[in-house]
Gaussian input, Z-matrix of N, CA and C with variables (Angstrom, degrees):
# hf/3-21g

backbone

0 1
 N
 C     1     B1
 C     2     B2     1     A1
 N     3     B3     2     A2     1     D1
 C     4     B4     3     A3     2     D2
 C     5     B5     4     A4     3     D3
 N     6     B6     5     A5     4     D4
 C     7     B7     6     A6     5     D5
 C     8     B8     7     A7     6     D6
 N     9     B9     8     A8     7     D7
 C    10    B10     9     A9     8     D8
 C    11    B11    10    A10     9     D9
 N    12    B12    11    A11    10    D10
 C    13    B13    12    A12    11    D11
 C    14    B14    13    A13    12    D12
 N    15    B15    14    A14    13    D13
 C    16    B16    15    A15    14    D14
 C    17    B17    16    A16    15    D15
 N    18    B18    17    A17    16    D16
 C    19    B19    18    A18    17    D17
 C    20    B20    19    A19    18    D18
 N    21    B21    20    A20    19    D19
 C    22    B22    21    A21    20    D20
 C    23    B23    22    A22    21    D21
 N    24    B24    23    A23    22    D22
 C    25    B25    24    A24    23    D23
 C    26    B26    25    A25    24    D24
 N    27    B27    26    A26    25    D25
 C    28    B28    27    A27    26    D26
 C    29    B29    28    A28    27    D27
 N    30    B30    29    A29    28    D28
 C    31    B31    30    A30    29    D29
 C    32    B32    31    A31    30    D30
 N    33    B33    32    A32    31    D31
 C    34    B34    33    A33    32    D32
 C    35    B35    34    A34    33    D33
 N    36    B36    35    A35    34    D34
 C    37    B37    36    A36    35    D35
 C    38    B38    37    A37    36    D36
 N    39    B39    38    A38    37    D37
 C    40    B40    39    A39    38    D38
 C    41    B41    40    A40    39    D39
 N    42    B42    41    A41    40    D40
 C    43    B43    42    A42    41    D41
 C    44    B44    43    A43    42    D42
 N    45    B45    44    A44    43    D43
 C    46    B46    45    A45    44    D44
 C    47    B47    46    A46    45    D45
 N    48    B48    47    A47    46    D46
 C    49    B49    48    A48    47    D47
 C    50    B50    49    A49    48    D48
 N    51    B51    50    A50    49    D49
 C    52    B52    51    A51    50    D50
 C    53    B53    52    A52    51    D51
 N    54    B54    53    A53    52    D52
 C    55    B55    54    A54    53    D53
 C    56    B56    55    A55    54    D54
 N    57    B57    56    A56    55    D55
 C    58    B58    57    A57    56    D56
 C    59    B59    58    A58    57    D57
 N    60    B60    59    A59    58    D58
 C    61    B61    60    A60    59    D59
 C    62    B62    61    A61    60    D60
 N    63    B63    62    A62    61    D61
 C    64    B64    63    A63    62    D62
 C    65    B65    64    A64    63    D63
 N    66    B66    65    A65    64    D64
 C    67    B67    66    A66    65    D65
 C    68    B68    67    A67    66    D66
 N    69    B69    68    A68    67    D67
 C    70    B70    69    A69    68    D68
 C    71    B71    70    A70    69    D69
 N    72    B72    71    A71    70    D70
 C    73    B73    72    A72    71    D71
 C    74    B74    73    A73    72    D72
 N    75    B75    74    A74    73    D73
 C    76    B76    75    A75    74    D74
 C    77    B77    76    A76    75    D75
 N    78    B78    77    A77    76    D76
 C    79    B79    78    A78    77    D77
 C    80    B80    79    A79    78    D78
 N    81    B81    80    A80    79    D79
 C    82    B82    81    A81    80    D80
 C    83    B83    82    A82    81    D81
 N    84    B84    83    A83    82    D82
 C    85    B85    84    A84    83    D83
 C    86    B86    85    A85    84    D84
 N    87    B87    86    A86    85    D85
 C    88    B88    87    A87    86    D86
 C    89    B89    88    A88    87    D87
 N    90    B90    89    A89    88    D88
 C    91    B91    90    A90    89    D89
 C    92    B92    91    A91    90    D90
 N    93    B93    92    A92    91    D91
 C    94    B94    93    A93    92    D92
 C    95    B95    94    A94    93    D93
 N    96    B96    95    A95    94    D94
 C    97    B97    96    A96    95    D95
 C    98    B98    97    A97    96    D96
 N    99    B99    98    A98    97    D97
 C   100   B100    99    A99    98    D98
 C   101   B101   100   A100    99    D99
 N   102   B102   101   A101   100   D100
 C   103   B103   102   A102   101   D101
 C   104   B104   103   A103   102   D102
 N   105   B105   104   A104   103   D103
 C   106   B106   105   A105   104   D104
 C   107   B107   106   A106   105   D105
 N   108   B108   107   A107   106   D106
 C   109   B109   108   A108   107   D107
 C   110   B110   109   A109   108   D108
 N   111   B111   110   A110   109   D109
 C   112   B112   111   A111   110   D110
 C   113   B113   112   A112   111   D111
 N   114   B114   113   A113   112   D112
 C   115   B115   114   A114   113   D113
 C   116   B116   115   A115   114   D114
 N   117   B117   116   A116   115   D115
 C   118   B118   117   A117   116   D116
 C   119   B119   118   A118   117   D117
 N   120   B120   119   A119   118   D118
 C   121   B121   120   A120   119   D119
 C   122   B122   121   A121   120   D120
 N   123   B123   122   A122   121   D121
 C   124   B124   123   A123   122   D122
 C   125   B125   124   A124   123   D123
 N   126   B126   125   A125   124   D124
 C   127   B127   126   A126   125   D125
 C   128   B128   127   A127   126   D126
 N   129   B129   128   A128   127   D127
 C   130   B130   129   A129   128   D128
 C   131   B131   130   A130   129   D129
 N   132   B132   131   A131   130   D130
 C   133   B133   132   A132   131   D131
 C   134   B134   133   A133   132   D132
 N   135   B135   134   A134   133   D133
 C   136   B136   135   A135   134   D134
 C   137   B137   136   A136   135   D135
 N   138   B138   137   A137   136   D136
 C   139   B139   138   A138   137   D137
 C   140   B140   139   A139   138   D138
 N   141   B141   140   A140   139   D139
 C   142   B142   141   A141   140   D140
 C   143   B143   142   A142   141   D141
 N   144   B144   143   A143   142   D142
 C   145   B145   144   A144   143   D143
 C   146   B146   145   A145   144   D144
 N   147   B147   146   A146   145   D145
 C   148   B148   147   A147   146   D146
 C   149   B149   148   A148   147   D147
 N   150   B150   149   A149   148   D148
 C   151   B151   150   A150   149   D149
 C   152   B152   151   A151   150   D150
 N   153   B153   152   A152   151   D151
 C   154   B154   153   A153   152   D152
 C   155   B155   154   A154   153   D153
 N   156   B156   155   A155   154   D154
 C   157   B157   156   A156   155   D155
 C   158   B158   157   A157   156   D156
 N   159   B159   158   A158   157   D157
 C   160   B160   159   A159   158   D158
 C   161   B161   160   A160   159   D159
 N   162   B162   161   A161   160   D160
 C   163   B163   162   A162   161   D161
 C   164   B164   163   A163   162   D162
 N   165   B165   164   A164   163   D163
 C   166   B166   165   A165   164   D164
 C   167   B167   166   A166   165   D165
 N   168   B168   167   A167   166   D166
 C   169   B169   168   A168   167   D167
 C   170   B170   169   A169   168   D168
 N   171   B171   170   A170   169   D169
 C   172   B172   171   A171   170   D170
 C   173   B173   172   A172   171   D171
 N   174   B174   173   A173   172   D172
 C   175   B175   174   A174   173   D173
 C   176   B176   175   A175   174   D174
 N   177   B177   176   A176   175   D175
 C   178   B178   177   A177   176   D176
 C   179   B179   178   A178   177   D177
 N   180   B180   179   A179   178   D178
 C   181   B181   180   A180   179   D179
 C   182   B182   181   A181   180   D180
 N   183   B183   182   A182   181   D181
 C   184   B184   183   A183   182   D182
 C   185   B185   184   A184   183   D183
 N   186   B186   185   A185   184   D184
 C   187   B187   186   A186   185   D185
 C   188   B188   187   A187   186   D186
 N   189   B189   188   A188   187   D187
 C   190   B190   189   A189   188   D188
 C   191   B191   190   A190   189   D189
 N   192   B192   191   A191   190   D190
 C   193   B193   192   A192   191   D191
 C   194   B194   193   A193   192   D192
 N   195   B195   194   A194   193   D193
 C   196   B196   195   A195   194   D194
 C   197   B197   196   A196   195   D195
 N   198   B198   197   A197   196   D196
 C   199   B199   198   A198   197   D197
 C   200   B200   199   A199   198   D198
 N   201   B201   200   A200   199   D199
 C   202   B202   201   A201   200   D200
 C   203   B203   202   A202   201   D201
 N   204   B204   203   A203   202   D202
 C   205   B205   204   A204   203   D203
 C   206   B206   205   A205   204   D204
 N   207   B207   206   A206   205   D205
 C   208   B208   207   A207   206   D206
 C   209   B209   208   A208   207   D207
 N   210   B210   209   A209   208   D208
 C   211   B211   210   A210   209   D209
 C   212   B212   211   A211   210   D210

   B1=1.4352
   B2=1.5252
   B3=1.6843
   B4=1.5634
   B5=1.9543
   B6=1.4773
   B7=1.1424
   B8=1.6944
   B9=1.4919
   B10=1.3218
   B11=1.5340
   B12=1.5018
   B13=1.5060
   B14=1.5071
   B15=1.2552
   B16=1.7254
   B17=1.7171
   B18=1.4092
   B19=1.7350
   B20=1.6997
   B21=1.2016
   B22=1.5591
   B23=1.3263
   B24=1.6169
   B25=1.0225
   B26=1.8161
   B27=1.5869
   B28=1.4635
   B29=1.7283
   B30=1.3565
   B31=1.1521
   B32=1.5198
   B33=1.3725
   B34=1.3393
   B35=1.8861
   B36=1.3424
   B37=1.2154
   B38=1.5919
   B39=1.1979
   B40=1.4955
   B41=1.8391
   B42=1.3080
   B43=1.7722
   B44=1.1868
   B45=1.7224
   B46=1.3621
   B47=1.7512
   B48=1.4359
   B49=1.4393
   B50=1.7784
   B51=1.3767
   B52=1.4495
   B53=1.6814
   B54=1.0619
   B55=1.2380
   B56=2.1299
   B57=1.3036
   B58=1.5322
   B59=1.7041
   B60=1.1012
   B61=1.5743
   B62=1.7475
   B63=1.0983
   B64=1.7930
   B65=1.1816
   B66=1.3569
   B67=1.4173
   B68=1.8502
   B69=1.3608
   B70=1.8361
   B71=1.9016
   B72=1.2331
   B73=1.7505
   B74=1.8129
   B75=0.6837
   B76=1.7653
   B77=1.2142
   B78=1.9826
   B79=1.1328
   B80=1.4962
   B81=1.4468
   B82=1.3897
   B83=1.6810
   B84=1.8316
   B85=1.1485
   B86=1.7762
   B87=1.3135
   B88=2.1870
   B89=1.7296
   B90=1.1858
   B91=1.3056
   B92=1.7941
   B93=1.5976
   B94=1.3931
   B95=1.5924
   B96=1.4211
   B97=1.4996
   B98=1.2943
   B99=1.6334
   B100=1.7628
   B101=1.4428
   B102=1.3097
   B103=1.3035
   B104=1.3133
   B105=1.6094
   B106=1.2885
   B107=1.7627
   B108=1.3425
   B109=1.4925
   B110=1.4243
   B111=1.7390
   B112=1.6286
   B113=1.6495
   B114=1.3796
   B115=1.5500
   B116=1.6478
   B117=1.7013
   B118=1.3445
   B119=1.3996
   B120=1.2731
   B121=1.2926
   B122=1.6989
   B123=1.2492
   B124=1.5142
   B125=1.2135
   B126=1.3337
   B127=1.6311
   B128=1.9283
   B129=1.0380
   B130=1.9954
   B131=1.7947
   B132=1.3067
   B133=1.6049
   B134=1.6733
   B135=1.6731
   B136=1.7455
   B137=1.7841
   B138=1.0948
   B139=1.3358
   B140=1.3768
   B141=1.0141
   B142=1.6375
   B143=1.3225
   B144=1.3091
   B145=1.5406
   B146=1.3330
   B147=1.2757
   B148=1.5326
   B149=1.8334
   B150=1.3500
   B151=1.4768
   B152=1.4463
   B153=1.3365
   B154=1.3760
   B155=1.3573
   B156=1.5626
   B157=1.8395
   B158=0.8799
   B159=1.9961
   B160=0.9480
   B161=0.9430
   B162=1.1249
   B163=2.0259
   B164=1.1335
   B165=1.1024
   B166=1.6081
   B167=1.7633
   B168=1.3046
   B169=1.3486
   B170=1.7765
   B171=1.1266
   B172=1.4044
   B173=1.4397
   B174=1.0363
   B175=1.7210
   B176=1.3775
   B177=1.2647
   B178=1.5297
   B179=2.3094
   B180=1.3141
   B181=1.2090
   B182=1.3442
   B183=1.6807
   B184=1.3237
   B185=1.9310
   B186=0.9571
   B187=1.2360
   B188=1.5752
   B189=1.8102
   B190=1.1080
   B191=1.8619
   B192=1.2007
   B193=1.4956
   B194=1.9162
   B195=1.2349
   B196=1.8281
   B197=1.5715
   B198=1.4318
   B199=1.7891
   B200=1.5673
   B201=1.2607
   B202=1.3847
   B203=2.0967
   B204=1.4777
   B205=1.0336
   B206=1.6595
   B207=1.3578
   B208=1.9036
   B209=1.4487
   B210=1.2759
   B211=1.5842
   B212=1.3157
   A1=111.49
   A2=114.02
   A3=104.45
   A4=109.41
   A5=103.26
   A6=95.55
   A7=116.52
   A8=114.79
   A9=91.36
   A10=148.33
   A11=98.66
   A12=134.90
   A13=103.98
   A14=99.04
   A15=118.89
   A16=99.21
   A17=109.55
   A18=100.63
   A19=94.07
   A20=116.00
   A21=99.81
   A22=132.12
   A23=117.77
   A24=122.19
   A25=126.74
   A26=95.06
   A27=94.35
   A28=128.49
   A29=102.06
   A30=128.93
   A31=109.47
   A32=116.62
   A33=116.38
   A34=103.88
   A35=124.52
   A36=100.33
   A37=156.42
   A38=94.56
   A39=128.36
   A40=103.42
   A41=119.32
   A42=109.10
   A43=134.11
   A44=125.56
   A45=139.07
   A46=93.18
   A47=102.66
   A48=87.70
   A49=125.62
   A50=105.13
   A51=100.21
   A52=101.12
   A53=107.86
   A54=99.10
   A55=134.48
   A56=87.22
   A57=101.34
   A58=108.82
   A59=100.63
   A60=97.88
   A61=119.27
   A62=105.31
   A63=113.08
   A64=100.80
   A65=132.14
   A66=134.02
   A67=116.80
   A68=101.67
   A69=114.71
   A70=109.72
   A71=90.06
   A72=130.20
   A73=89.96
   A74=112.59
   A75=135.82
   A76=115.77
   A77=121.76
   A78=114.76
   A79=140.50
   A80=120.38
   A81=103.96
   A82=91.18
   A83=135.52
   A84=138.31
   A85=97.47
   A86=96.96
   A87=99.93
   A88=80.94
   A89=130.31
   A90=131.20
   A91=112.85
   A92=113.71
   A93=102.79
   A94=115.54
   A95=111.65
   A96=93.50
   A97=124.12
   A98=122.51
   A99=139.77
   A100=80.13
   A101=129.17
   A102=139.11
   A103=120.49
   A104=108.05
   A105=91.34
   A106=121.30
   A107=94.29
   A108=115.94
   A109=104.56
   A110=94.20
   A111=106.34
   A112=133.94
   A113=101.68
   A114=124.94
   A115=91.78
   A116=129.55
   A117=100.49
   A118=165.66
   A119=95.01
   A120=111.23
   A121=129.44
   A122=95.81
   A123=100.16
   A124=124.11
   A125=98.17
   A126=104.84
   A127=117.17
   A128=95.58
   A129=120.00
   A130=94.88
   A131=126.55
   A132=123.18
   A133=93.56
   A134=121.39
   A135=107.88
   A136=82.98
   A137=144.38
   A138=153.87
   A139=124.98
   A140=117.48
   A141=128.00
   A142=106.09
   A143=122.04
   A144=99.34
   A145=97.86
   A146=141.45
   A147=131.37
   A148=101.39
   A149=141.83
   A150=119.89
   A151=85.35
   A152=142.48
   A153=111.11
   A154=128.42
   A155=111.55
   A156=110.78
   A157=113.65
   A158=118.97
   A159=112.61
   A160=156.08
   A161=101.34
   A162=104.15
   A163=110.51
   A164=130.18
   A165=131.94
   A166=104.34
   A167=127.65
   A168=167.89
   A169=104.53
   A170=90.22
   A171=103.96
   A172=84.22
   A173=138.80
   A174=138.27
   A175=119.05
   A176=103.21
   A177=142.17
   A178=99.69
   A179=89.09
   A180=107.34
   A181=105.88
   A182=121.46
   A183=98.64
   A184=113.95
   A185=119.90
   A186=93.71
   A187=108.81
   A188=130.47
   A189=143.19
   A190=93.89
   A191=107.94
   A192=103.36
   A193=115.58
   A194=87.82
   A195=92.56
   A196=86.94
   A197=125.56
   A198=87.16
   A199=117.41
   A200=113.26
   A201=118.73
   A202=103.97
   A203=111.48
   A204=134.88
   A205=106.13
   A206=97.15
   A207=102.80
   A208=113.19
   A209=119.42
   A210=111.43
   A211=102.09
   D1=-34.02
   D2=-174.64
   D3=-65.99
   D4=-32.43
   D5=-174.11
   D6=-77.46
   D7=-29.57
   D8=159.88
   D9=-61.39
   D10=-27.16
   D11=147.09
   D12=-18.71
   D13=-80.35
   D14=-170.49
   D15=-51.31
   D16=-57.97
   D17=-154.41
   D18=-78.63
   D19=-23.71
   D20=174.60
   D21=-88.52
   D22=-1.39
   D23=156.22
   D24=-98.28
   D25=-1.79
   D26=158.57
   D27=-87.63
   D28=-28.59
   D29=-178.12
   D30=-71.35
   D31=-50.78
   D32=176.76
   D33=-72.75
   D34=-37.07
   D35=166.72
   D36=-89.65
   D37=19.97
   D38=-175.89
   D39=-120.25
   D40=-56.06
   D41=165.95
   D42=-102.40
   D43=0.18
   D44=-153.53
   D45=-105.12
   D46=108.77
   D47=168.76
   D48=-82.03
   D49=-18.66
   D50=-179.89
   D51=-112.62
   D52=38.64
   D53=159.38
   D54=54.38
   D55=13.60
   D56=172.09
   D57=-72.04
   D58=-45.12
   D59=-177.48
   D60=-73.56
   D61=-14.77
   D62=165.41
   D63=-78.19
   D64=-69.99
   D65=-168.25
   D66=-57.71
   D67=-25.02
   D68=161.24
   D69=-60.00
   D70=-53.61
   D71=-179.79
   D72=-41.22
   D73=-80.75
   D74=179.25
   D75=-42.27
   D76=-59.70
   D77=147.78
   D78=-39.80
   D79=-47.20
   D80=-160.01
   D81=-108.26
   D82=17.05
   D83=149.52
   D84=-59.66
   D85=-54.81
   D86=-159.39
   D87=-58.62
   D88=-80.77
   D89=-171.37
   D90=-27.18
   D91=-39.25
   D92=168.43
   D93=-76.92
   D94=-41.71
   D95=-174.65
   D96=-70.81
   D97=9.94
   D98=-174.40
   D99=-85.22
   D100=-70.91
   D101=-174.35
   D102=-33.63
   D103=-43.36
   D104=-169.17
   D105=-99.39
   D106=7.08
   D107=173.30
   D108=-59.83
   D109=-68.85
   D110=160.41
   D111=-14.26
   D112=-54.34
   D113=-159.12
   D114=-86.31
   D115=-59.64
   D116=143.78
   D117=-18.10
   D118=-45.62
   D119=158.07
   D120=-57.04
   D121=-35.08
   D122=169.49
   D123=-116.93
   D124=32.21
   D125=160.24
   D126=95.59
   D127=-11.66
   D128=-172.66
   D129=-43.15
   D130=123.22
   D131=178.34
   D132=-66.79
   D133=-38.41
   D134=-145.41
   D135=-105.23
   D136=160.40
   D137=137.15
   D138=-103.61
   D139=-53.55
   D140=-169.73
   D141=97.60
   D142=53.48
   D143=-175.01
   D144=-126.26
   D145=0.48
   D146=136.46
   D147=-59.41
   D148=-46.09
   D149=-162.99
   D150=-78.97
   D151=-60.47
   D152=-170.41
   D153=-56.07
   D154=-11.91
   D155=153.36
   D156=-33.88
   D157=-86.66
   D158=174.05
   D159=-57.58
   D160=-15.64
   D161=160.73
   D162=-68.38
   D163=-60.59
   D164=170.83
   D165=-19.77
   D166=-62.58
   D167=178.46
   D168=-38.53
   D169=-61.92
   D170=-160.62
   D171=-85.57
   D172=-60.88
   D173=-177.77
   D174=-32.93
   D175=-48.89
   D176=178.92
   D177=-43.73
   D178=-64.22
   D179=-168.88
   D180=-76.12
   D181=-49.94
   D182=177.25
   D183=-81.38
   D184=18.95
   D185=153.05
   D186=-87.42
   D187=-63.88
   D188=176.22
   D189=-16.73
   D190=-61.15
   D191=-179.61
   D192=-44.24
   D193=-53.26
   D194=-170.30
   D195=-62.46
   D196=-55.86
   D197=-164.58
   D198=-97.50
   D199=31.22
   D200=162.03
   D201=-79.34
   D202=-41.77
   D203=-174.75
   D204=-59.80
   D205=-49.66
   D206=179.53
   D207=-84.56
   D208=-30.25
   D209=165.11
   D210=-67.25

C-alpha cells in the first residue's frame, strides 16, 4: 500500500489536475503507514514507513498545489 501511496501521489501531483490522484495518493500512504506499524509489531525488518512518508508528503503537497492553483 505505501508504494502505491507513493506512485499515486506522485503521479497525481505532477499530471492530475484536480487532484484526485494526490488525495488517492494520501489515502492508501495513511493506509500504508497503519500497516507498517503493524508489520513492526511483528517483528518484519522492511515496513515501508519512510515510502508511506512520502506519499503522505507528496499527496500533502500536491493537493496544497491544486488549490493554490484554483484560488
Amino acid at each position: 500500500m505505501a508504494y502505491t501511496g507513493l506512485l499515486l501521489s506522485l503521479v497525481g501531483m505532477l499530471f492530475n489536475p484536480l487532484a484526485l490522484l494526490s488525495i488517492l495518493g494520501l489515502v492508501f500512504s495513511a493506509v500504508g503507514l497503519a500497516a507498517s506499524y503493524r508489520l513492526e509489531s511483528l517483528g518484519a525488518r522492511t515496513t515501508g514507513r519512510g515510502t508511506a512518508g512520502v506519499g503522505i508528503a507528496l499527496g500533502v503537497i500536491g493537493v496544497a498545489l491544486f488549490l493554490w492553483l484554483i484560488l
